[in-house]
C-alpha positions, 0 to 999 in steps of 0.5 A, a space after each residue: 493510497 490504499 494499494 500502498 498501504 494494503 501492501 506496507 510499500 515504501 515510497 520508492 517502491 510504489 514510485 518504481 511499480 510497474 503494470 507488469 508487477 500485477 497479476 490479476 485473477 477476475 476467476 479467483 478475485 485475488 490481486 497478485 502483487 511483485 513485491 521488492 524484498 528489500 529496498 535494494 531489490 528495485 526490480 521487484 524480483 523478490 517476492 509476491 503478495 496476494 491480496 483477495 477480494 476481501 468486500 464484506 458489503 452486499 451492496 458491492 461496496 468496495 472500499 478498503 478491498 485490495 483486489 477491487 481497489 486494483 481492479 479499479 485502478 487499472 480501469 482508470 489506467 486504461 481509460 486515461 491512457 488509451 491502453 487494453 491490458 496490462 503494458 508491463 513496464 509501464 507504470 504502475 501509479 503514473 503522474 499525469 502524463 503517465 510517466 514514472 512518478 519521482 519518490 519525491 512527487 511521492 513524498 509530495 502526494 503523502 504530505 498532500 494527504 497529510 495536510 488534507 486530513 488535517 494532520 500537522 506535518 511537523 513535530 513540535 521540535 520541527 522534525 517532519 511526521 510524514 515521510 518515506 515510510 508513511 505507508 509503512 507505519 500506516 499499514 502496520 497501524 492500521 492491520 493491527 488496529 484490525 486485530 491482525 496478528 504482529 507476524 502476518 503483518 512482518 511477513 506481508 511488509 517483508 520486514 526482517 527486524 522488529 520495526 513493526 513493534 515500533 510503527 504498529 505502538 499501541 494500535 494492537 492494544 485497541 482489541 485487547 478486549 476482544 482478544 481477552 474475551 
């Protein structure tokens, strides 16, 4: 969850990422991620986005980091699978039997999460809340609450449109305080 959040995937993409799209660097403590350009690019060949180790707690604590996130991630991998390294074309978020997840298990697991949270998973008129870009509007939602500028995010999503305006809606407002200041 947060590796797709942090990286604005789509359900497909992180349903299709492999071990081979991650690069990491335990000297510089980035997280080099493969990145689809467009949902058309499957292969991942289009772009990479790099994530540092972004702790903020002395204490080690790493939640809500990227690259310690990932690091753990890929641990978990091996020890449920046996493997040393990183195997390439395996995938990258495996189901339980270390397969290729569907993009409808992902969608599945997202309103899995939704439920658990307590979030309504329909609206009002009955048109579902969650769906394949969850993590999308999630990250674009999320950076921005954290005051990070609409561009960064467009560029880090790999959107070449204003959708971010639309996922994003007033969370860039929540720092409006701080930016006036």
């Amino acid at each position: 969850l947060m590796i797709a959040v942090m990286s604005l995937n789509r359900e497909l993409e992180v349903s299709l990422a492999e071990q081979g799209h991650v690069t990491m660097d335990g000297q510089e403590l980035t997280m080099h991620f493969l990145l689809p350009v467009s949902k058309n690019d499957r292969e991942a060949r289009g772009c990479t986005r790099t994530w540092p180790c972004v702790c903020h707690d002395s204490a080690g604590d790493f939640i809500g980091c990227p690259y310690h996130t990932m690091k753990q991630h890929l641990h978990l991998i091996a020890e449920k699978f046996g493997c040393h390294g990183l195997l390439d074309d395996m995938p990258l978020f495996p189901d339980a039997g270390g397969a290729f997840c569907t993009p409808e298990a992902m969608l599945e697991l997202i309103e899995t999460l939704g439920s658990l949270t307590g979030d309504p998973l329909y609206t009002k008129d009955g048109r579902r809340r969650l769906g394949k870009h969850s993590w999308r509007s999630t990250g674009a939602v999320y950076l921005t609450s954290l005051g990070l500028e609409l561009l960064k995010i467009t560029m880090l999503a790999r959107w070449n449109c204003p959708i971010i305006v639309h996922y994003a809606r007033l969370a860039p407002l929540t720092t409006i305080s701080d930016d006036f200041k």
